[in-house]
RODO-2510 file (C-alpha; in nm, 4 decimals, decimal comma):
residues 512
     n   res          X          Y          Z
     1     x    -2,6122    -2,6966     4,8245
     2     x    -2,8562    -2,7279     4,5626
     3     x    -2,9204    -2,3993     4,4684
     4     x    -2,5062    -2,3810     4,4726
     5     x    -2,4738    -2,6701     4,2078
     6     x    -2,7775    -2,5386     3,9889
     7     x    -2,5532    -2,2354     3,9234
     8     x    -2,2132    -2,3924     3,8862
     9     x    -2,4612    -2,6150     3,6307
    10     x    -2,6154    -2,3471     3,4495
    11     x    -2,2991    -2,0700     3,4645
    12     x    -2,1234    -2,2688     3,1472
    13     x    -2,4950    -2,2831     2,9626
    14     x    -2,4925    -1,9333     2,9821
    15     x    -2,1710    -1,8706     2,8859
    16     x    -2,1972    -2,1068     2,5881
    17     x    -2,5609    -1,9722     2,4864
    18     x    -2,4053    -1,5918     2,5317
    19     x    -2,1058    -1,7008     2,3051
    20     x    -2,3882    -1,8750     2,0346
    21     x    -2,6039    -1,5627     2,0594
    22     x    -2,2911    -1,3746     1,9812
    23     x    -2,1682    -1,5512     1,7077
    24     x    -2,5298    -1,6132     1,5264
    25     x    -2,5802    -1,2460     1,5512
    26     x    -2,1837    -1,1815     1,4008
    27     x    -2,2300    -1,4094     1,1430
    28     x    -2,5989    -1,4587     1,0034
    29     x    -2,8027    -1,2039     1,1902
    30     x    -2,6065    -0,8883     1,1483
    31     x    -2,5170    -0,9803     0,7313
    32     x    -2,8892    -1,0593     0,6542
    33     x    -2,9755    -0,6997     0,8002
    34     x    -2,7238    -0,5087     0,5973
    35     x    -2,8180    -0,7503     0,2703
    36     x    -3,1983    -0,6591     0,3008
    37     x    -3,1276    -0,2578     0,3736
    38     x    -2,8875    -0,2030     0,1272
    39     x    -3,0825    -0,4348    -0,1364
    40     x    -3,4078    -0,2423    -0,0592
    41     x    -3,1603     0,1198    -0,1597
    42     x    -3,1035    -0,0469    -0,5141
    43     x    -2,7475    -0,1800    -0,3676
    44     x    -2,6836    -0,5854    -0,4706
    45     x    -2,4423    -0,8023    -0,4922
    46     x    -2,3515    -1,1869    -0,4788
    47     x    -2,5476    -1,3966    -0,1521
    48     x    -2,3774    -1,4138     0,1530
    49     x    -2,2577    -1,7255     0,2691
    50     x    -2,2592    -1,8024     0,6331
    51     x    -1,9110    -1,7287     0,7905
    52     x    -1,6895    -1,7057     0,4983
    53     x    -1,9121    -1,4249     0,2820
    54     x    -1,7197    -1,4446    -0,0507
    55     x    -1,4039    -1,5278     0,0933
    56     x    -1,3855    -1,8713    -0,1069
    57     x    -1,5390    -1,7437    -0,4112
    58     x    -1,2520    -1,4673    -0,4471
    59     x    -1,0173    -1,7225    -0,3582
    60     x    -1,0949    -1,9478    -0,6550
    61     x    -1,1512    -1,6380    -0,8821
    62     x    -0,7969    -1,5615    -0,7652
    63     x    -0,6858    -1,8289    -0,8207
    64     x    -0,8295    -1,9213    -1,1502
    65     x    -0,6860    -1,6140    -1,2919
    66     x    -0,3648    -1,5872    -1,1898
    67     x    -0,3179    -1,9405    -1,2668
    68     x    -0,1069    -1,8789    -1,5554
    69     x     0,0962    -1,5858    -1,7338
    70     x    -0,1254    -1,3201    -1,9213
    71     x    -0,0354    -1,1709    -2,3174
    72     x     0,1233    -0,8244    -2,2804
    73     x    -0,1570    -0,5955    -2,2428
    74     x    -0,1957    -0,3368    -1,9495
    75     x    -0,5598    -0,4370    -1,8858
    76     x    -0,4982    -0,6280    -1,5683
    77     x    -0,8082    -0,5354    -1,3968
    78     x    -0,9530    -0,9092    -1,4549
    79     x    -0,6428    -1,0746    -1,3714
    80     x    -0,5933    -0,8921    -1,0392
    81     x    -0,9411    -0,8315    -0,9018
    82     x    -1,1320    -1,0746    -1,1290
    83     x    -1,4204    -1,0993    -0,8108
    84     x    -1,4998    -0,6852    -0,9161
    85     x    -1,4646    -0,7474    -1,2587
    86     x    -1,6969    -0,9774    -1,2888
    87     x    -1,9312    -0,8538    -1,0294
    88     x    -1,9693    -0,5109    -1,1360
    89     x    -2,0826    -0,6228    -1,4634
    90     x    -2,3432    -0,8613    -1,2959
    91     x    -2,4989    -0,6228    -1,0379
    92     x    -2,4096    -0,2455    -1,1684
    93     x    -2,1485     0,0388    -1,0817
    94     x    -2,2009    -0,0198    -0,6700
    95     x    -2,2052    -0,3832    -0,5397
    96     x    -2,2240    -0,5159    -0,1659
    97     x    -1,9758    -0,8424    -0,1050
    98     x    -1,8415    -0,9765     0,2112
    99     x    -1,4758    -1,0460     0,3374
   100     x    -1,6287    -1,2970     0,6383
   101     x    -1,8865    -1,1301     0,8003
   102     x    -1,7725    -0,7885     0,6674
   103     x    -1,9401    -0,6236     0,4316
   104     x    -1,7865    -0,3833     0,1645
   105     x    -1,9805    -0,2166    -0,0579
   106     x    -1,7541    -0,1048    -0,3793
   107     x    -1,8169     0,2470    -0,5139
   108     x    -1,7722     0,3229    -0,8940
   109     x    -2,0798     0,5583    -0,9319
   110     x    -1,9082     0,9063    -1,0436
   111     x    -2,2104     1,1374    -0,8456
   112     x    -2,1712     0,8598    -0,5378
   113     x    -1,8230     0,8615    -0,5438
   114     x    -1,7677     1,2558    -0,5781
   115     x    -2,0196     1,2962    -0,2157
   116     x    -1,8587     1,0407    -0,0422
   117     x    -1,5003     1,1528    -0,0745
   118     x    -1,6149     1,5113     0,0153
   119     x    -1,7262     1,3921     0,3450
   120     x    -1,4569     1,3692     0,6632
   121     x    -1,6400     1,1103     0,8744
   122     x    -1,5925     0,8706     0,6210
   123     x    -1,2468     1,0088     0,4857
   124     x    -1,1159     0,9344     0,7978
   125     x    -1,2055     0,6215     0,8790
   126     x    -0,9937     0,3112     0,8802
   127     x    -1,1084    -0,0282     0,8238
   128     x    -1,0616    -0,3387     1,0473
   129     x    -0,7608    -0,5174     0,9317
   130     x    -0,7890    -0,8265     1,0990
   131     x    -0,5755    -1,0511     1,3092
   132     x    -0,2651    -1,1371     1,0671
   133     x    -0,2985    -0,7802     0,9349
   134     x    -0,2881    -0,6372     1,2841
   135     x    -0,0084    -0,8206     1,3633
   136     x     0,1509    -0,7445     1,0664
   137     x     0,1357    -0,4071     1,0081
   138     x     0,0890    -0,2924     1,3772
   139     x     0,0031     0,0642     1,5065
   140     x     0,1746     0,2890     1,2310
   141     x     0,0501     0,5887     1,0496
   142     x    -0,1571     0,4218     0,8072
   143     x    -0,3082     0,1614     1,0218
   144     x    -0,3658     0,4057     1,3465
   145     x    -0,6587     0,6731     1,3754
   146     x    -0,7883     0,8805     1,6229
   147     x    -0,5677     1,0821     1,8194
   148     x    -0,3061     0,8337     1,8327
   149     x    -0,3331     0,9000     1,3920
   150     x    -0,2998     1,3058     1,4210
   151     x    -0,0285     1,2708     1,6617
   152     x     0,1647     1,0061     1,4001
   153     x     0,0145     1,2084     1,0606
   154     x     0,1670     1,5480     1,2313
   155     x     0,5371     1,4135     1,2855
   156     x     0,5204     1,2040     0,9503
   157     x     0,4345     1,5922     0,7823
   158     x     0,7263     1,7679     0,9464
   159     x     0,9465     1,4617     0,8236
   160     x     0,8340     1,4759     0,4655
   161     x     0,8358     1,8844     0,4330
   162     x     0,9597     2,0135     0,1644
   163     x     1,3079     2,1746     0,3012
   164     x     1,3182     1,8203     0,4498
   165     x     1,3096     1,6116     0,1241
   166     x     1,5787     1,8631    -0,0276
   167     x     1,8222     1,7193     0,2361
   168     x     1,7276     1,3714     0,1826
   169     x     1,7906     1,4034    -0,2173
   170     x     2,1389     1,3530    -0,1631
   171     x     2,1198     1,0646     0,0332
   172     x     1,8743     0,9253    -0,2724
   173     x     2,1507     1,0034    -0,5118
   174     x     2,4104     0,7971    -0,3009
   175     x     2,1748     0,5225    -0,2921
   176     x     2,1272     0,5120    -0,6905
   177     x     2,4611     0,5702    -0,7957
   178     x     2,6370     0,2446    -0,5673
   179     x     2,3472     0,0824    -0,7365
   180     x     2,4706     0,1833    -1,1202
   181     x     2,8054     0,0721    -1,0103
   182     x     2,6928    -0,2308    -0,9364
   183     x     2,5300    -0,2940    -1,2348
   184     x     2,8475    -0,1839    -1,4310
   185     x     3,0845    -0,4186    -1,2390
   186     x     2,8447    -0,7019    -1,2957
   187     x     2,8923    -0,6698    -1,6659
   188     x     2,5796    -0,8623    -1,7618
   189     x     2,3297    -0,7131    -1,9929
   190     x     2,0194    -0,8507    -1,8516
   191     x     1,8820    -0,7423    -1,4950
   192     x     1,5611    -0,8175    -1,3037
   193     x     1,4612    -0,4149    -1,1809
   194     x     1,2441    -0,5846    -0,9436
   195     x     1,4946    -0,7186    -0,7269
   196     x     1,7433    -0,4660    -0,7959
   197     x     1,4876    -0,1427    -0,7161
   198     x     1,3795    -0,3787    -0,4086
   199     x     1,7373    -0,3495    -0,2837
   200     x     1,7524     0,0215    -0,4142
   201     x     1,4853     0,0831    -0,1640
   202     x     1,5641    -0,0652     0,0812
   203     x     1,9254     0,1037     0,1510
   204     x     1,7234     0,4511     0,0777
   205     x     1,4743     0,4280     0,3534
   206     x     1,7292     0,2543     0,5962
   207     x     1,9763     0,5656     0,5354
   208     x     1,6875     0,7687     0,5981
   209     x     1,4890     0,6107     0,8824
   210     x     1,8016     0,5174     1,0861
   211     x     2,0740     0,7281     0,9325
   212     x     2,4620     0,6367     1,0341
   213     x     2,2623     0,2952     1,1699
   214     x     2,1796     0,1979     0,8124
   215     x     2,3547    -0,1439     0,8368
   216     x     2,1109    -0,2677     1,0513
   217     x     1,8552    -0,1052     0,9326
   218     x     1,8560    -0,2830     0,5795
   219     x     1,8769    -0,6732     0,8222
   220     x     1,5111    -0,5505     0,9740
   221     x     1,3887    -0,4427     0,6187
   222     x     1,5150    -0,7892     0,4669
   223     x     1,3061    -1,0059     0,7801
   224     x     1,0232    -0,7557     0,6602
   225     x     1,0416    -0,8370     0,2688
   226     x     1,0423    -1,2044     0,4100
   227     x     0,7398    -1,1152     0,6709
   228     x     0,4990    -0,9921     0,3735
   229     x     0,4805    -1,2894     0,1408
   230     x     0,3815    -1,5118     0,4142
   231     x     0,1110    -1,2501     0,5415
   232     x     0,0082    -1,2368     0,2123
   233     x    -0,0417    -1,6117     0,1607
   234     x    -0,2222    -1,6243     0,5153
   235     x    -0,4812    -1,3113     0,4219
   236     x    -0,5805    -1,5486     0,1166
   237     x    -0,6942    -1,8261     0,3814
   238     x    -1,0554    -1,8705     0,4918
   239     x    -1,0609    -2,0018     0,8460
   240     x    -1,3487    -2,0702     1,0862
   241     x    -1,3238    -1,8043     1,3841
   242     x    -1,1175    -1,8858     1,7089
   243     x    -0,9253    -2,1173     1,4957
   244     x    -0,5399    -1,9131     1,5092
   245     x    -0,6482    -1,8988     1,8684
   246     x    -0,5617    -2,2974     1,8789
   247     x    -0,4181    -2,3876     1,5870
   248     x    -0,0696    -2,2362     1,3840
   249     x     0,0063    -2,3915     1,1075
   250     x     0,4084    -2,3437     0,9911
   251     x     0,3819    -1,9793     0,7977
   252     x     0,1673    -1,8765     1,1148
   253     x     0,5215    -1,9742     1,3669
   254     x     0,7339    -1,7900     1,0873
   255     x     0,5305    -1,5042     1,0946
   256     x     0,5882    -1,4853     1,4549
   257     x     0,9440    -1,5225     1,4542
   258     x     1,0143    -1,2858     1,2437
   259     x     0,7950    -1,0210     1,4323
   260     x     0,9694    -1,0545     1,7429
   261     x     1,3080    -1,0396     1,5437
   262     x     1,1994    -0,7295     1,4014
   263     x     1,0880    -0,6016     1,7328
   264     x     1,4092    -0,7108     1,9252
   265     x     1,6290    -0,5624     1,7043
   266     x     1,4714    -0,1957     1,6481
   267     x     1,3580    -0,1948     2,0159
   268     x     1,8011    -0,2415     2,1321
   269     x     1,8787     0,0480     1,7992
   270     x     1,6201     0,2556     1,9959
   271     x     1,7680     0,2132     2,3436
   272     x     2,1450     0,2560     2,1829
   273     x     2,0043     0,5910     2,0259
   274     x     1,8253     0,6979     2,2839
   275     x     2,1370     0,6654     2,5153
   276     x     2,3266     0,8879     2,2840
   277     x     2,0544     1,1447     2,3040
   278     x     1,9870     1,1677     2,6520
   279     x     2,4397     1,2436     2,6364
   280     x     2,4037     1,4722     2,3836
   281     x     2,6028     1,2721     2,1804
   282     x     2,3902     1,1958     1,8823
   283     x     2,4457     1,4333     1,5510
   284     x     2,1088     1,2359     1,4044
   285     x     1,8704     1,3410     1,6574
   286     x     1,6995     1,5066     1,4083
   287     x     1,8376     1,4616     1,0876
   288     x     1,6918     1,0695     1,0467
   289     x     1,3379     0,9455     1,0866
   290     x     1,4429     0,7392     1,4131
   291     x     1,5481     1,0397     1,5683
   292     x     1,2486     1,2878     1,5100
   293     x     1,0757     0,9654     1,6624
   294     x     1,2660     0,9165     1,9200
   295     x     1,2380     1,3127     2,0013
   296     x     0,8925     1,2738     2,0314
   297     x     0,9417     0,9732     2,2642
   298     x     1,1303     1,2523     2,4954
   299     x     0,8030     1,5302     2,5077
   300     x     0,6868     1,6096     2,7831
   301     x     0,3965     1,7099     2,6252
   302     x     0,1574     1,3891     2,6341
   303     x    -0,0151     1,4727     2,2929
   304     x     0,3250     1,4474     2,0937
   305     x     0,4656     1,1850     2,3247
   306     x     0,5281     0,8749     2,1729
   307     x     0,6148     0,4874     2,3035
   308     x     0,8306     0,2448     2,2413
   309     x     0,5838     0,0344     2,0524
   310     x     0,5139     0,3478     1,8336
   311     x     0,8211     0,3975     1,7145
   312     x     0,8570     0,0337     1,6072
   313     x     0,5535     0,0233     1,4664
   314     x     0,6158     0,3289     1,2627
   315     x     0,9885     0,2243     1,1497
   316     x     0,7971    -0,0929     1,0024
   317     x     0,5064     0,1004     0,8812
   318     x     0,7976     0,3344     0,6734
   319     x     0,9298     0,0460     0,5491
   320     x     0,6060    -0,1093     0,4034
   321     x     0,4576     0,1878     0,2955
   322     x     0,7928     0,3710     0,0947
   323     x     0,9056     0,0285     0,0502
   324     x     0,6926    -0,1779    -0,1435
   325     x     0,4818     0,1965    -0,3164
   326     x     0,8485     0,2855    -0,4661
   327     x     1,0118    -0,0367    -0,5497
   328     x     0,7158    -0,1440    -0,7533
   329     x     0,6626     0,2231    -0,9318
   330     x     1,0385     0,2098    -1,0711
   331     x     0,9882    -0,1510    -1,1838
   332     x     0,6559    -0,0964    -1,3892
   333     x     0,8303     0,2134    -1,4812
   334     x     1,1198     0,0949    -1,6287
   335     x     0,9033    -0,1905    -1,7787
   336     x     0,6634     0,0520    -1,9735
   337     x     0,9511     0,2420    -2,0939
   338     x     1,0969    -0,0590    -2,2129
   339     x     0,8573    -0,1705    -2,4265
   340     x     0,8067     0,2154    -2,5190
   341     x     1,1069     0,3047    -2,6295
   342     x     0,9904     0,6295    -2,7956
   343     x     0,8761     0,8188    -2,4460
   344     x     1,2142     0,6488    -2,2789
   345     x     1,3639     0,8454    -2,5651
   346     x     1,1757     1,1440    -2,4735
   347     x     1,2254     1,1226    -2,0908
   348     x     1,5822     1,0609    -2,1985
   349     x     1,5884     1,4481    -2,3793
   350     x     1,4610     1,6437    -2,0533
   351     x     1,6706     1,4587    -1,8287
   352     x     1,9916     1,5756    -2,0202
   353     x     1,7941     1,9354    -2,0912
   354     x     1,7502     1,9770    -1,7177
   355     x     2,0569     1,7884    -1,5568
   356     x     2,3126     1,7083    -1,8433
   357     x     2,5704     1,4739    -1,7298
   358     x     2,4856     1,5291    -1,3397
   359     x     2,3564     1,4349    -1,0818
   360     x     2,0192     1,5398    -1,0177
   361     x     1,9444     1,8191    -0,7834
   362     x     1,6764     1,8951    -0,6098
   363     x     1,5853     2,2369    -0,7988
   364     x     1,5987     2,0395    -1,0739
   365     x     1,3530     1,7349    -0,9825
   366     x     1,0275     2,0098    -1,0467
   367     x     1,1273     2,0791    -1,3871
   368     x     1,0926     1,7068    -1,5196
   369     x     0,7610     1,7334    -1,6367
   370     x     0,7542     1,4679    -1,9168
   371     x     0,9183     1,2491    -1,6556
   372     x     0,6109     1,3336    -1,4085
   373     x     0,3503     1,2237    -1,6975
   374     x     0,5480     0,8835    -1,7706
   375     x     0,5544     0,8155    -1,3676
   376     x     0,1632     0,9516    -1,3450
   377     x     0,0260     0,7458    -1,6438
   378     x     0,2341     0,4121    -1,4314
   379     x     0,0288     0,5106    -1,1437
   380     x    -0,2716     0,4848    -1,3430
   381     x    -0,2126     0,1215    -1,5306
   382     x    -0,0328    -0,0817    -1,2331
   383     x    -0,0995     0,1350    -0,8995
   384     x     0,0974    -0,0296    -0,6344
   385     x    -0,1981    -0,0326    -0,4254
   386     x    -0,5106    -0,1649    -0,5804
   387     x    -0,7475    -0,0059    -0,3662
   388     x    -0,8092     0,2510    -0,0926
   389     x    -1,1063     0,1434     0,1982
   390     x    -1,2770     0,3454     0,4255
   391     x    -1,4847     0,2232     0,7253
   392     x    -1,8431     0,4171     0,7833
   393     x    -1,7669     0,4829     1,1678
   394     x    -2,1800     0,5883     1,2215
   395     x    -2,4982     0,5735     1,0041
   396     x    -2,4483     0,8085     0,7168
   397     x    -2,6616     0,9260     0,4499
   398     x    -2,5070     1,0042     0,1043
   399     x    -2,7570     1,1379    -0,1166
   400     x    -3,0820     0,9080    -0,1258
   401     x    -2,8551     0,6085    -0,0021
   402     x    -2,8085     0,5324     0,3648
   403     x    -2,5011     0,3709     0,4683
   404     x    -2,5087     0,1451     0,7502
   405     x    -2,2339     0,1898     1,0673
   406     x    -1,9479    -0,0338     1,0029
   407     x    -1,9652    -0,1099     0,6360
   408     x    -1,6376    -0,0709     0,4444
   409     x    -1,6521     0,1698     0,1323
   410     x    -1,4351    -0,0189    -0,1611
   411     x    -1,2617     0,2120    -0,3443
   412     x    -1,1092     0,0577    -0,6651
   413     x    -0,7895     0,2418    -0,8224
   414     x    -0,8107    -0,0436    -1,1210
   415     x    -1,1672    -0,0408    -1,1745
   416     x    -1,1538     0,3712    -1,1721
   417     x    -0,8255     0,4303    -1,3445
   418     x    -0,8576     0,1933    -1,6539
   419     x    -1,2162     0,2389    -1,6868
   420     x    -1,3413     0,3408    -2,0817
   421     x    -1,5688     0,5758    -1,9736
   422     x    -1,3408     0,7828    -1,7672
   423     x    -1,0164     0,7746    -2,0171
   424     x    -1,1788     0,6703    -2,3512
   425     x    -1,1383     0,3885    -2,5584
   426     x    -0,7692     0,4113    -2,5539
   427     x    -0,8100     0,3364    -2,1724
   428     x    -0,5868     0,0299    -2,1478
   429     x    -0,2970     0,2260    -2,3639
   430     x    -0,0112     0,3708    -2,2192
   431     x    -0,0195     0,7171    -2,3431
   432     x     0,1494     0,9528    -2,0648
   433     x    -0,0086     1,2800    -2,2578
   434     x    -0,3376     1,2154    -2,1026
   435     x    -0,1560     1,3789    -1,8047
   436     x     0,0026     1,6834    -1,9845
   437     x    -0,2285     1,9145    -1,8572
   438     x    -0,1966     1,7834    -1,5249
   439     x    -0,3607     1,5888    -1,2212
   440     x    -0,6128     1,8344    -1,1738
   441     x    -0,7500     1,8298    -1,5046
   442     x    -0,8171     1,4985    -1,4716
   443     x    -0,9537     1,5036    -1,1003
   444     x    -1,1286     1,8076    -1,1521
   445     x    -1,3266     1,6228    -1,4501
   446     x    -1,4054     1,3207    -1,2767
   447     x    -1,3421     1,2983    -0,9039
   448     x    -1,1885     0,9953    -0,7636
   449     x    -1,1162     0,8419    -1,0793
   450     x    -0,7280     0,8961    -1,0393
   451     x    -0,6214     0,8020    -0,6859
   452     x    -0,2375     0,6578    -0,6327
   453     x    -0,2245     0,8033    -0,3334
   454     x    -0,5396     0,7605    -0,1505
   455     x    -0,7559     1,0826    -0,0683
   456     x    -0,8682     1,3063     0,1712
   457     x    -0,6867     1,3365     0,5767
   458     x    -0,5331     1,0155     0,4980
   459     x    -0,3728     1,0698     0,1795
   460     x    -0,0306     0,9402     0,1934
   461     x     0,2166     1,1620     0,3458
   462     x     0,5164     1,0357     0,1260
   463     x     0,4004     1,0698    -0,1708
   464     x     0,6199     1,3626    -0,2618
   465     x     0,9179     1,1507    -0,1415
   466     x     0,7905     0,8763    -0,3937
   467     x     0,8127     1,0765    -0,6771
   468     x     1,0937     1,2454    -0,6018
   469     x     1,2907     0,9215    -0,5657
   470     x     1,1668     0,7505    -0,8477
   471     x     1,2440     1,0643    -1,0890
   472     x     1,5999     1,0322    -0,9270
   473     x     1,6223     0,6622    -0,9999
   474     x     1,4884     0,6645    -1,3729
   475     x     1,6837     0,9969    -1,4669
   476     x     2,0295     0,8863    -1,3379
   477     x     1,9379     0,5427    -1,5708
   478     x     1,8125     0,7218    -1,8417
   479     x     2,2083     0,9288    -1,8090
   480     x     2,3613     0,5679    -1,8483
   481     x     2,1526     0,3129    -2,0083
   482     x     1,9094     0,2135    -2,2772
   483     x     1,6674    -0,0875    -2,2301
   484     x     1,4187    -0,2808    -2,3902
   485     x     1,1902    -0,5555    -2,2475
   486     x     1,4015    -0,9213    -2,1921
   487     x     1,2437    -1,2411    -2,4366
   488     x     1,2755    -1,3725    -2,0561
   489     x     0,9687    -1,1487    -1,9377
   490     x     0,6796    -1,3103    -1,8384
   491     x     0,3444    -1,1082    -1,7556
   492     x     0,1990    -1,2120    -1,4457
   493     x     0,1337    -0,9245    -1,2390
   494     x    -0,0586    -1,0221    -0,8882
   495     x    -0,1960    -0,9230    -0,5998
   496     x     0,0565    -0,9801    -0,2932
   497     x    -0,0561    -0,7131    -0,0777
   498     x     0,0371    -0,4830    -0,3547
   499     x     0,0696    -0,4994    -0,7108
   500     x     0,4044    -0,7409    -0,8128
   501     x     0,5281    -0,9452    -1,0935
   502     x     0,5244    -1,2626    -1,0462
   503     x     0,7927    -1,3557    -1,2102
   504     x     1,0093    -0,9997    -1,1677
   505     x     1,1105    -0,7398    -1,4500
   506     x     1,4038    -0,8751    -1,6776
   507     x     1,5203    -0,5896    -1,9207
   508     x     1,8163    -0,5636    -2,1269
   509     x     2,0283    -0,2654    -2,0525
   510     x     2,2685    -0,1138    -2,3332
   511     x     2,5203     0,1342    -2,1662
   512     x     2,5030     0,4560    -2,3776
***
């Protein structure tokens, strides 16, 4: 009996010392080792501080400098990352920091930068998102990796192929032009392109994820623009671990709701389609994103076959992802050429050169070149995405620097893409003929230092669809419309996830 009670006794000690071993070594024993190895490689950055890292600190920088509106100037890099800013002029071109316990080590270091990108390992791995971004985001494309990622990355390729996006150009097209007619019925002169693009994009993806089922496509996408806010408000939190295990607080409820809204209502679309499929009944099978999907969901072949949850997850994942990237690009698009009014002049030229008075066409979309510098020089001064992370999945060495298992490599498109050293002086200037030579030119010269799409495996597999929608979208404006920048604009772009104006895009629109 004794013995008995001496282990029912000493059975929750254990437990509770195994837990406090655990969490000392998470939180203090693990971050002091990385702090003292990297330090001792030449790599420093600001202390850690137990549990949080810098969490707080970047929350007040945040804060601090997004606190009010900024003068119009296109260096945003200290508004929107004002924690890099500063810290890369502190400690040098690579700094360590921590997000919690997890430490990222940011890479600005042209030789560093060029070897690390060149090697797969760390190309293709994904870092840990955490719980809200987990839930979030789920198990799509970008999130996934492994074998579950090749499966995703090889069904997201045949959707996005080029004889694919031809067919989907009219469906773009559509999309735009119920969008002009709207503007013209509305009669008013000024428009927030925010909003309006947000809506654009959202009845383009829902015609092409769930095709005839677009209607309820665009309900799920407007629960999603609702979701990512609050995700975005709950990322900027610093909580003590365990504590969402106990505690939700009201966004934390909302989030929730809307997640299983989301789920319920693309998990009964799936089971309607997948009736119609199984009939033979269903002309979309493969002609919408939902049906490839749902195709694969049918194979019997267990390396293509996909579930339930992965389609969900990868209707959401479209939808954040093409979203958010394209509805953004147009607006600081359109905003740049309305304050430029000499390139939206010029843009204005080849659109009529290569389309006239219609419609654009897909043979036509290759041929707007100026157009493709004005979109590439946006890309470069407010990416949508600030910054593209890889995790280091085992120890790897990268010159004469070791990098540690499990640290996150901080890739920053800001830090890279308005830096003077890479562009010139003229750095913070919109001036789209940096990119008339092309891409290359510029990547060739100085590797990673132009990145709107990621790199590497991962790169994003839509990024042809981007462009190719956004040169639709401006082109069939530039046919209809002059604009210049509202008196009602207010500068305040932030970090929500992505890249947004605070306040939205107001421009006055002139029909031609």
């Amino acid at each position: 009996m004794v013995t008995f009670l001496g282990v029912l006794i000493s059975l929750p000690c254990f437990i509770l010392f195994l837990y406090l071993f655990t969490f000392v070594h998470k939180f203090w024993w693990v971050p002091m080792r990385i702090t003292h190895v990297m330090s001792s490689q030449g790599i420093r950055g600001p202390p850690y501080s137990f549990i949080y890292g810098n969490a707080k600190d970047i929350s007040n920088m945040m804060k601090k400098s997004t606190s009010s509106p900024m003068d119009m100037s296109h260096y945003i890099f200290p508004r929107v990352q004002p924690h890099l800013d500063s810290w890369l002029h502190v400690y040098g071109k690579n700094i360590l920091y921590w997000q919690g316990p997890q430490p990222q080590l940011v890479v600005k270091e042209p030789r560093l930068l060029k070897e690390i990108m060149s090697i797969r390992e760390i190309s293709m791995g994904r870092q840990d998102m955490g719980t809200i971004s987990n839930k979030v985001f789920g198990g799509g494309l970008v999130f996934s990796q492994g074998d579950k990622w090749a499966k995703q990355r090889k069904l997201a390729t045949h959707a996005f192929n080029g004889e694919r996006l031809k067919n989907i150009v009219p469906a773009m097209v559509e999309s735009v032009d119920m969008m002009l007619k709207r503007w013209k019925d509305a009669g008013t002169k000024e428009k927030d392109v925010y909003e309006e693009f947000k809506t654009l994009t959202s009845e383009v993806i829902s015609r092409i994820v769930f095709g005839s089922s677009y209607e309820e496509g665009k309900q799920i996408f407007q629960k999603q623009g609702v979701l990512i806010p609050l995700a975005a408000k709950q990322l900027s939190k610093t909580r003590i671990p365990g504590y969402k295990m106990i505690f939700k607080d009201k966004d934390d409820l909302e989030i929730d709701k809307l997640l299983a809204g989301i789920r319920d209502t693309i998990t009964n679309m799936i089971r309607i389609r997948e009736n119609t499929i199984v009939s033979g009944d269903d002309s979309n099978s493969m002609t919408d994103y939902l049906g490839i999907l749902l195709n694969s969901y049918h194979d019997v072949d267990e390396n293509y076959k996909l579930s339930i949850q992965d389609i969900v997850d990868e209707c959401r994942t479209f939808y954040i992802a093409g979203h958010g990237t394209i509805s953004l690009l147009l607006s600081w698009a359109t905003l740049l050429l309305g304050f430029h009014t000499e390139w939206q002049e010029t843009a204005r030229e080849e659109v009529r050169e290569v389309f006239g008075n219609q419609n654009p066409s897909s043979e036509g979309i290759a041929r707007l070149k100026k157009m493709g510098m004005i979109i590439n020089e946006t890309l470069r001064l407010y990416p949508p995405t600030l910054s593209t992370i890889r995790k280091v999945l085992k120890e790897t060495r990268v010159g004469d620097l070791v990098l540690l298992a499990n640290i996150n490599l901080h890739i920053s498109r800001l830090a890279l893409q308005q830096d003077m050293g890479i562009w010139g002086e003229d750095a913070h200037l919109f001036k789209p003929e940096r990119f008339s030579e092309g891409i290359a030119n510029v990547i060739n010269k100085h590797p990673g230092a132009f990145l709107p799409f990621g790199y590497g495996p991962r790169i994003c597999v839509g990024s042809n669809f981007a462009i190719d929608e956004a040169k639709i979208a401006l082109s069939m404006i530039l046919q209809r419309y002059r604009f210049t920048v509202s008196p009602n604009y207010v500068h305040a772009p932030i970090q929500l996830i992505t890249l947004c104006p605070k306040y939205g895009v107001q421009l006055m629109f002139q029909p031609l």
